[in-house]
SEMIKOL-765218 format. One record per residue (C-alpha): residue in three letters; y, z, x. Coordinates in steps of 0.05 Angstrom, whole numbers, padded with zeros to 5 digits, always signed. Layout:
% SEMIKOL-765218
alaYZX...
END
This chain:
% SEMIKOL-765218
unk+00293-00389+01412unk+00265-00448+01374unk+00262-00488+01429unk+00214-00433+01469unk+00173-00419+01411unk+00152-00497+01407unk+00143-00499+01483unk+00090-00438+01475unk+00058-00475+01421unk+00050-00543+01448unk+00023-00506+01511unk-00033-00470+01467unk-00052-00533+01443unk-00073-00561+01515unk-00136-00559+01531unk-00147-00516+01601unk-00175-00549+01666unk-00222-00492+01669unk-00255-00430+01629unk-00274-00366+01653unk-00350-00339+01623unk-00356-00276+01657unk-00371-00290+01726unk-00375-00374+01716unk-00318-00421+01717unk-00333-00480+01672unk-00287-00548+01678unk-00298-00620+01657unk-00291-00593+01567unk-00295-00539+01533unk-00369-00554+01512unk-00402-00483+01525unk-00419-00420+01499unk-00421-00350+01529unk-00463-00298+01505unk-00443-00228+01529unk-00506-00194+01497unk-00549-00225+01539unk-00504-00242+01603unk-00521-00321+01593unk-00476-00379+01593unk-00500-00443+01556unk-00482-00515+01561unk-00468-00553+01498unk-00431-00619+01525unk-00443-00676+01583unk-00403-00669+01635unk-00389-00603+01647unk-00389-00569+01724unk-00407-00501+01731unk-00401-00466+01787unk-00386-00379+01809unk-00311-00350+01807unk-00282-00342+01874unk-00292-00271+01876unk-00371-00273+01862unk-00421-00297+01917unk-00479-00278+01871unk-00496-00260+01798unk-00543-00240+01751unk-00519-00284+01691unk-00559-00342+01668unk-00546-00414+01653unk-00579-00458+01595unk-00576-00534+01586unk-00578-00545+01516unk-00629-00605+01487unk-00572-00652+01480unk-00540-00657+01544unk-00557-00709+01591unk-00520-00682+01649unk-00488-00623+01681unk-00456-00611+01749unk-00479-00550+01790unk-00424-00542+01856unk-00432-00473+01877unk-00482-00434+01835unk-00508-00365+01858unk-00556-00327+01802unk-00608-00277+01824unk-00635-00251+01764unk-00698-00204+01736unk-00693-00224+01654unk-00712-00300+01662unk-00702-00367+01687unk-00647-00373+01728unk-00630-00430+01695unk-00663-00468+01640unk-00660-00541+01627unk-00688-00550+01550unk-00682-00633+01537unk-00675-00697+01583unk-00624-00677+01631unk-00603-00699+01710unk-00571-00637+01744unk-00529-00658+01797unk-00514-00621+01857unk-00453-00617+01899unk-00444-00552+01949unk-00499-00494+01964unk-00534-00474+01898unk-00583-00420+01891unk-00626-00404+01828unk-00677-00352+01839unk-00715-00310+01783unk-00771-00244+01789unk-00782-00244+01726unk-00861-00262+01710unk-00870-00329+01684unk-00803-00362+01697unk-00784-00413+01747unk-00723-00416+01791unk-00705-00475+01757unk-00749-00481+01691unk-00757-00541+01650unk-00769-00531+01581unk-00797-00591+01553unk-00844-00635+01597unk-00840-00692+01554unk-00770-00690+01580unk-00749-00709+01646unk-00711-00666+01689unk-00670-00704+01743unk-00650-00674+01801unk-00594-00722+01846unk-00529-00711+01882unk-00500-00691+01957unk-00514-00614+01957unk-00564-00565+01960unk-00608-00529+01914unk-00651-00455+01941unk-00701-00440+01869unk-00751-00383+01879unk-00793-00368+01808unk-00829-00308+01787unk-00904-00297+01784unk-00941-00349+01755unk-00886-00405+01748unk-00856-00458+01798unk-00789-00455+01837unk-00764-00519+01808unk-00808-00541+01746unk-00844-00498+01688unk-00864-00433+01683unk-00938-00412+01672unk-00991-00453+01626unk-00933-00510+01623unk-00928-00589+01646unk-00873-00605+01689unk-00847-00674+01697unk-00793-00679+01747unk-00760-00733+01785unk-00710-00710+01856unk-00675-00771+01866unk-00614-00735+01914unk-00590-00669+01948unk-00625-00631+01988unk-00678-00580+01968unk-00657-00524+02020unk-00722-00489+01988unk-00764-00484+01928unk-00819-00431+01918unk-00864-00413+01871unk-00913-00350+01866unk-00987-00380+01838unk-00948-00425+01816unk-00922-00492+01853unk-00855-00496+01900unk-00839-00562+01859unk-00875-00576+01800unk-00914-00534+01753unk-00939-00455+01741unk-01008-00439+01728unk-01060-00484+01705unk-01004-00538+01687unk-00998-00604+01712unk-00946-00632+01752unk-00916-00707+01749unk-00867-00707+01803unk-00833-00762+01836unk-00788-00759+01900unk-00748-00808+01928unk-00676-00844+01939unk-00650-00804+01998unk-00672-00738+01973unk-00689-00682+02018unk-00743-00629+02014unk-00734-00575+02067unk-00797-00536+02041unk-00825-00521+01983unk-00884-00477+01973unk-00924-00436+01933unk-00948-00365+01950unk-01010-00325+01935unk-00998-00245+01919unk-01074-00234+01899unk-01141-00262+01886unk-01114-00307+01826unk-01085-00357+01877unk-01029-00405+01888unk-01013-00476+01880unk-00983-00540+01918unk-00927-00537+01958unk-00914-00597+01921unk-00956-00616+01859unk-00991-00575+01807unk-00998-00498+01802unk-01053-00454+01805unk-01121-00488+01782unk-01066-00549+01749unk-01065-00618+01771unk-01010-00662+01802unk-00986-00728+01798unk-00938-00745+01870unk-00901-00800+01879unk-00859-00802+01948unk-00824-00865+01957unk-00755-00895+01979unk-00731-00856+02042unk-00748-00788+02021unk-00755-00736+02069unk-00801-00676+02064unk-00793-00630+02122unk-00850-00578+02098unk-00891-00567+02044unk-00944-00516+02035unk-01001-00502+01994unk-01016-00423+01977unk-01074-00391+01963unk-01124-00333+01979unk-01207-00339+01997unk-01244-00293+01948unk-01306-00296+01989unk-01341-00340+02038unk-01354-00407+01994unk-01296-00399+01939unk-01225-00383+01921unk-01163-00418+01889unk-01108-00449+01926unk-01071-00513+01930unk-01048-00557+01976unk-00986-00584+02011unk-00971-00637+01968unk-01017-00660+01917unk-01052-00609+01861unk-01080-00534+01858unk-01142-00571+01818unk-01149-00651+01825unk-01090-00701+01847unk-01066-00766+01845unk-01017-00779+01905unk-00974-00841+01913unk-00936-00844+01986unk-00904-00908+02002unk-00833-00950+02021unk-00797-00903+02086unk-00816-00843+02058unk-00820-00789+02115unk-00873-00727+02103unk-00862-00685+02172unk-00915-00625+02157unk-00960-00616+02095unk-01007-00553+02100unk-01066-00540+02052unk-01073-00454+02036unk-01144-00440+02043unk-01191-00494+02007unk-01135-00546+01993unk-01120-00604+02031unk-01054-00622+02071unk-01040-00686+02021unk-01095-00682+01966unk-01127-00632+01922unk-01149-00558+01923unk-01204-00535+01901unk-01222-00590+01844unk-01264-00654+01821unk-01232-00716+01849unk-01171-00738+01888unk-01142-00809+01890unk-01085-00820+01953unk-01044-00887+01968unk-01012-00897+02031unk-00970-00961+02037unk-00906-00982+02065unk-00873-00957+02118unk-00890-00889+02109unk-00893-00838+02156unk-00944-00775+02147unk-00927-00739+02211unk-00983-00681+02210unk-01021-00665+02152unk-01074-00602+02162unk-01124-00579+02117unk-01139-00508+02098unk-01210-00483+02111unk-01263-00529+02085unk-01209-00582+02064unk-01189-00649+02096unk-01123-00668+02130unk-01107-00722+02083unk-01166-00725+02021unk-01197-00672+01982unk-01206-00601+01981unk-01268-00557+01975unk-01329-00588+01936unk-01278-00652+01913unk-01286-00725+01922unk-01233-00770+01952unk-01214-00844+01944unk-01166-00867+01999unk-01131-00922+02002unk-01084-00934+02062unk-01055-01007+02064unk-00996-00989+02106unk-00958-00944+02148unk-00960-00890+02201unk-00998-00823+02201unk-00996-00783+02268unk-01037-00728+02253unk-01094-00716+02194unk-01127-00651+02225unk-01185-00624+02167unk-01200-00556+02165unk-01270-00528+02168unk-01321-00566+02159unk-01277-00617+02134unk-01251-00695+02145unk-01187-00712+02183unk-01183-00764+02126unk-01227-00757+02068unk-01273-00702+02037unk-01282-00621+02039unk-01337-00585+02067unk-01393-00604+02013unk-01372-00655+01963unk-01401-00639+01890unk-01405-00710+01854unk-01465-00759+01863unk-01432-00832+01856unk-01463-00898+01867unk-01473-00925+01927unk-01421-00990+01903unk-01368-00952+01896unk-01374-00896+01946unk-01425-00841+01953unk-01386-00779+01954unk-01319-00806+01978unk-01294-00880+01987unk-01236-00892+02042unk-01213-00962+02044unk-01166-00986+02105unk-01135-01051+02108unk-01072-01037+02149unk-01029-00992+02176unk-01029-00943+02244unk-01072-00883+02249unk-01044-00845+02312unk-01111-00785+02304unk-01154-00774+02243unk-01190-00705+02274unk-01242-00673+02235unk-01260-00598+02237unk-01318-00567+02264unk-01373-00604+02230unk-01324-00650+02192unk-01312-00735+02211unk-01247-00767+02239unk-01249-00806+02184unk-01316-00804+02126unk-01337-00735+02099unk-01339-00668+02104unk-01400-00625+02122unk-01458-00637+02083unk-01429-00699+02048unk-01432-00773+02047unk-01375-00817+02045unk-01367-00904+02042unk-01315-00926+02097unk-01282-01001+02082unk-01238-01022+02149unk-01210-01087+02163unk-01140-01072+02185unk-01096-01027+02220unk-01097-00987+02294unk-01152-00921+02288unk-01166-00872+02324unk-01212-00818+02300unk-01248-00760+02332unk-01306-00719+02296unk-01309-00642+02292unk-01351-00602+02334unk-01412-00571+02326unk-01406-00534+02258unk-01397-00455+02264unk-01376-00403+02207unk-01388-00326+02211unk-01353-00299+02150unk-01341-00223+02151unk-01307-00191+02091unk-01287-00112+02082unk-01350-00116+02039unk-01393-00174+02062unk-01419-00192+02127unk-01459-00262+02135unk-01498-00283+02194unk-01474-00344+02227unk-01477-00414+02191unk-01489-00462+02244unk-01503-00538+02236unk-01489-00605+02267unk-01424-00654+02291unk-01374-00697+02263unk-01377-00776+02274unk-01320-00809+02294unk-01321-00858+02229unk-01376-00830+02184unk-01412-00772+02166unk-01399-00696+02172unk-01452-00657+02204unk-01513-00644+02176unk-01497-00709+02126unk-01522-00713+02048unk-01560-00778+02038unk-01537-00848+02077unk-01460-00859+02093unk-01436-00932+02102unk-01388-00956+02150unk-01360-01028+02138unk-01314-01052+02201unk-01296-01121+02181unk-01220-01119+02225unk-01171-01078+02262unk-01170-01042+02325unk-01218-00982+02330unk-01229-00924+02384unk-01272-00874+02347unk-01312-00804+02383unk-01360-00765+02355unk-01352-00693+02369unk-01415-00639+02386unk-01451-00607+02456unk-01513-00597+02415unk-01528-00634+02357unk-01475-00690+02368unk-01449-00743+02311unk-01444-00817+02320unk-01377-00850+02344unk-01382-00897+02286unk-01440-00872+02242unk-01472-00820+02218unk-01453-00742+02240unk-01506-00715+02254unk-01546-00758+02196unk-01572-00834+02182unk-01517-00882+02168unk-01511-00954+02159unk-01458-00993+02188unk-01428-01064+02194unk-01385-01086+02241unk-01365-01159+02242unk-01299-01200+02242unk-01271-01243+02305unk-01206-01191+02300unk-01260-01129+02301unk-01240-01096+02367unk-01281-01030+02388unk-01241-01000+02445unk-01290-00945+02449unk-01352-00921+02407unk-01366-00847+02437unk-01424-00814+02409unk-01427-00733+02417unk-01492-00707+02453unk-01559-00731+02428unk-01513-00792+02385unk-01508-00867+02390unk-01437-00892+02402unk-01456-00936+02338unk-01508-00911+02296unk-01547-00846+02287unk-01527-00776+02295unk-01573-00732+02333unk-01642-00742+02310unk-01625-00787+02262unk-01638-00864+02257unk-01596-00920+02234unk-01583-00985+02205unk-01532-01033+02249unk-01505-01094+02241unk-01465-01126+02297unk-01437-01196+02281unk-01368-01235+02312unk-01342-01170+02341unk-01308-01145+02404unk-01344-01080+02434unk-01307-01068+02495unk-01346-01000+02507unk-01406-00969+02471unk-01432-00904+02488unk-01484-00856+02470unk-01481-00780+02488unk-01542-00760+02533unk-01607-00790+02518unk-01583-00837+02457unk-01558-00907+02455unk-01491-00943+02456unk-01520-00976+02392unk-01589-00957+02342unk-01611-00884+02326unk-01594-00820+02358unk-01644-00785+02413unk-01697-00768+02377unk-01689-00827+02319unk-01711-00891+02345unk-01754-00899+02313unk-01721-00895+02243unk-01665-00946+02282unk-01661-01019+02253unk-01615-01054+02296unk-01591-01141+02286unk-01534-01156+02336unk-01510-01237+02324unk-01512-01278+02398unk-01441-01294+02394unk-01420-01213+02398unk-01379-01198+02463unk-01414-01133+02484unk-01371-01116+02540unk-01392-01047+02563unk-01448-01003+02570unk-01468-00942+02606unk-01526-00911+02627unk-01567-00906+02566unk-01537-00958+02523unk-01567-01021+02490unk-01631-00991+02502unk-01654-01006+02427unk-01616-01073+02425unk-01657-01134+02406unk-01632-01197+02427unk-01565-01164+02469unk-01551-01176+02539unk-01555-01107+02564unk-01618-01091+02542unk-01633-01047+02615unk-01592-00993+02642unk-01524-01027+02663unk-01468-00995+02712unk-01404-01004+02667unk-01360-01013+02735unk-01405-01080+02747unk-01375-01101+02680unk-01310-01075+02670unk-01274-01133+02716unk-01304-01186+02672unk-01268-01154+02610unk-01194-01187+02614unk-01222-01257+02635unk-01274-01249+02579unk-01221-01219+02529unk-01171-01278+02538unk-01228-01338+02529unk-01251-01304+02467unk-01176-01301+02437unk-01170-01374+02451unk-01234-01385+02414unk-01216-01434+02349unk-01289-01426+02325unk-01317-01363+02333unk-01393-01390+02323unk-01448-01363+02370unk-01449-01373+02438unk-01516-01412+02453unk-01545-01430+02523unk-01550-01503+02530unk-01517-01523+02462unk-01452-01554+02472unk-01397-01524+02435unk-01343-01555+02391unk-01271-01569+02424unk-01247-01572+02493unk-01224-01490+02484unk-01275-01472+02449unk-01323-01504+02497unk-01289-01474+02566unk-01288-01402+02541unk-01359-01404+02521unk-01376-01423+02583unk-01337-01385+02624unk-01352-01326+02590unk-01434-01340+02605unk-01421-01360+02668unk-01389-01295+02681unk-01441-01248+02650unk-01501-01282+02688unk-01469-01279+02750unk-01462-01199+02735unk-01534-01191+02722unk-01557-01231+02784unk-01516-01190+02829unk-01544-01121+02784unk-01608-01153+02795unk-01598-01166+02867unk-01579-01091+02885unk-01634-01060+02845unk-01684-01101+02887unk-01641-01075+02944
END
């Protein structure tokens, strides 16, 4: 009997490999506490894995992280609950995730998965999953309304994350989000829904009308993210967009990081802001933005309605940057608010020194890459493969329950510019890279590289300055003017393998209609390859300064190309001046010899 008794007590003494709290198991210590008032199980001690009983796919008990734990294991979690946060993290905790987790809240004002304290960080790592839906007003992972959130996903995979006004990942209403994603973590989608006229968030980024700070880096993945939001009337609303704020934004996307789709709601852009003041984006690396669309009157990859935008791309791919309305593939809204000076940017400054840009398409009345409608933008390239394509001819006819607006019409997007119908002077500095770049309209065209519909002012020079194509829409110079509008163009060292106006304009100087407000200086040692019909017309000093066939010229092109690559010294080509070096000397020769035996035989068939 003795010896039973000191078995049984020896056995009390051990501590178990696992604790029932109603319908939790708890292993890893015995550091928790269960409260059967309230149906919620709190975490007191590091370590600890929590995960359902056997028996129970889904429950509506809660879990809190206390302030001092720095870690807690989540492998198998179901809570669906209507009296809070699904689960609450209150100090500086990493939650790590092994098997299919699921933390979703209706209650108003709590996340999925609600952080507490945002001067706290709340780590998110591990091989499993995580679904985190929040109530009205707060995020599905982050803080719940009028609350920072400052998050880092460093693992797992984010099956989905939803927030209502508030953001999918990152903050509630009118907080601001720092979030950072990267390692090899996984966002499936995360966005934030609008249920009436107060609004949503980012997919990714701060809540309604609140701010967000994104970093995406390592190789993190983001399938989807989507921006909410509603459109009160024909000119305003609140929303957010895919990744980036519900207000302003400052977006960081670099190393392999992989965005597949980021989607604006209405008035926020597809990686930028929503409605708001100012965005700044950085795109480096070997990242990979694979389509990023704007909402109405926001840009694919820039700001939203009525924001500026300051771009900086220095690296990577982007396949797709599609603006909304009246908007920029890649930079500003429809109508940019903020008057800046002219040395750093009038409305919005994109700089591009590198990387690949597959299509920058603006919307109807919106650049490729430049501005919105009705805004002015400064455009710094010298790097990098573009291609950008301008919005048509801008069109709106808004028609409410209530209201009913006659038709806003206006003019084209450039391909590298202005938007339509252009606020002051946009400048375009081409100083490098590869560019093919088409103005959009059928009426009231925009430039291919300048002005949409508006004056611009552009520079293109550099020896490694190729122009595959300058298109310009109808009535536009392929460099220059928009329709009706004149120009300032400077043409120095570069490769312009075809320039071309839309009906009646130019390859190069003012649109039809604005000569006469054209100032055009191209250098002698330019290789203007191509021309059509109405090009060089307002050239001074070019070659092609009479209506030239382009098929006359097109053969020359390789053998031209190929002496001007060998070129050491890329100084001016000069009739009867020797030039320096035995390559140097052969390819400017052969390249003259070639161009003047093209306008003899031109000049031979028109007398014909």
């Amino acid at each position: 009997m003795k010896k039973v008794i000191t078995i049984l007590f020896a056995l009390l003494l051990v501590v178990p490999a696992f604790a029932l709290a109603q319908d939790f198991v708890v292993t890893g210590g015995t550091g928790y506490e269960w409260n059967a008032d309230n149906s919620v199980l709190t975490i007191t001690e590091n370590g600890m894995t929590v995960q359902n009983k056997d028996n129970v796919t889904e429950t509506s008990d809660r879990i809190v992280i206390d302030s001092g734990v720095s870690s807690v294991t989540l492998n198998g979690v179901s809570v669906r609950t209507e009296d809070g946060a699904a689960m609450s993290v209150e100090g500086e905790t990493t939650v790590n995730l092994t098997g299919i987790n699921t933390l979703i809240t209706t209650a108003d004002g709590c996340a999925g998965l609600q952080q507490e304290d945002s001067d706290a960080l709340l780590t998110i790592s591990g091989t499993g999953s995580l679904t985190a839906m929040g109530g009205y007003g707060a995020a599905g992972i982050g803080s719940s309304s009028y609350m920072d959130a400052n998050l880092l996903i460093n693992g797992g995979t984010i099956t989905l994350a939803e927030g209502i006004s508030g953001a999918g990942i990152g903050s509630g209403d009118m907080g601001t989000a720092k979030v950072t994603i990267t390692g090899n973590a996984k966002i499936v989608k995360a966005a934030s829904v609008a249920v009436d006229v107060y609004g949503a968030g980012a997919g990714i980024g701060g809540g309604n009308d609140g701010d967000g700070i994104i970093e995406i880096s390592g190789n993190a993945h983001i399938v989807q993210a989507v921006g909410g939001g509603v459109q009160r009337n024909h000119n305003s609303g609140y929303s957010g967009a895919g990744i980036g704020g519900g207000w302003n934004a400052e977006i960081v996307i670099k190393d392999n990081a992989l965005i597949e789709e980021a989607a604006g709601g209405p008035l926020g852009a597809g990686i930028g802001s929503g409605i708001g003041d100012e965005v700044t984006i950085s795109i480096s690396g070997n990242a990979e933005i694979r389509k990023a669309a704007g909402g109405i009157f926001a840009a694919g990859i820039g700001s939203g309605y009525q924001a500026n935008a300051d771009i900086t791309i220095s690296g990577g791919t982007i396949k797709l940057a599609q603006g909304g309305l009246g908007a920029a593939g890649i930079g500003s809204g429809n109508y940019s608010s903020a008057e800046l000076e002219e040395t750093s940017g009038e409305g919005s400054d994109i700089t591009i020194t590198a990387g690949t840009i597959e299509k920058a398409q603006g919307g109807l009345g919106g650049a490729g890459i430049g501005s919105g409608r009705a805004d002015k933008a400064r455009v710094k390239i010298s790097g990098g493969t573009i291609n950008a394509y301008g919005g048509d001819d801008y069109y709106y006819h808004y028609v409410s329950d209530t209201t009913i607006l006659d038709p806003i019409t206006g003019g084209a997007g450039a391909g590298i510019g202005s938007g339509g119908n252009g606020s002051d002077t946009t400048v375009v500095v081409i100083s490098g890279s590869t560019v093919k770049a088409v103005g959009g309209g059928t009426k009231n065209g925009g430039a291919g590289i300048g002005g949409g519909n508006a004056f611009a002012k552009v520079d293109v020079s550099g020896k490694d300055t190729w122009i595959t194509l300058a298109q310009g829409g109808a009535g536009a110079a392929g460099i220059g003017g928009g329709y009706k509008y004149g120009a300032e163009v400077s043409i120095d060292s570069a490769m312009i393998e075809l320039a071309k106006g839309g009906t009646g304009a130019p390859g190069v100087g003012g649109g039809l209609g604005g000569a006469a407000n054209a100032k055009v200086m191209i250098a002698q040692n330019v290789a203007q390859v191509g021309a059509d019909a109405s090009s060089w017309i307002n050239v001074d000093g070019g070659p092609f300064t009479d209506k030239t066939d382009i098929t006359e010229i097109t053969a020359l092109w390789q053998c031209f190309r190929t002496a001007w690559e060998e070129e050491e010294d890329p100084a001016p080509i000069v009739p009867n001046v020797p030039q320096t070096g035995d390559r140097s000397m052969i390819s400017a020769w052969v390249a003259l010899m070639m161009l003047s035996a093209a306008a003899i035989t031109l000049l031979k068939k028109r007398k014909a």
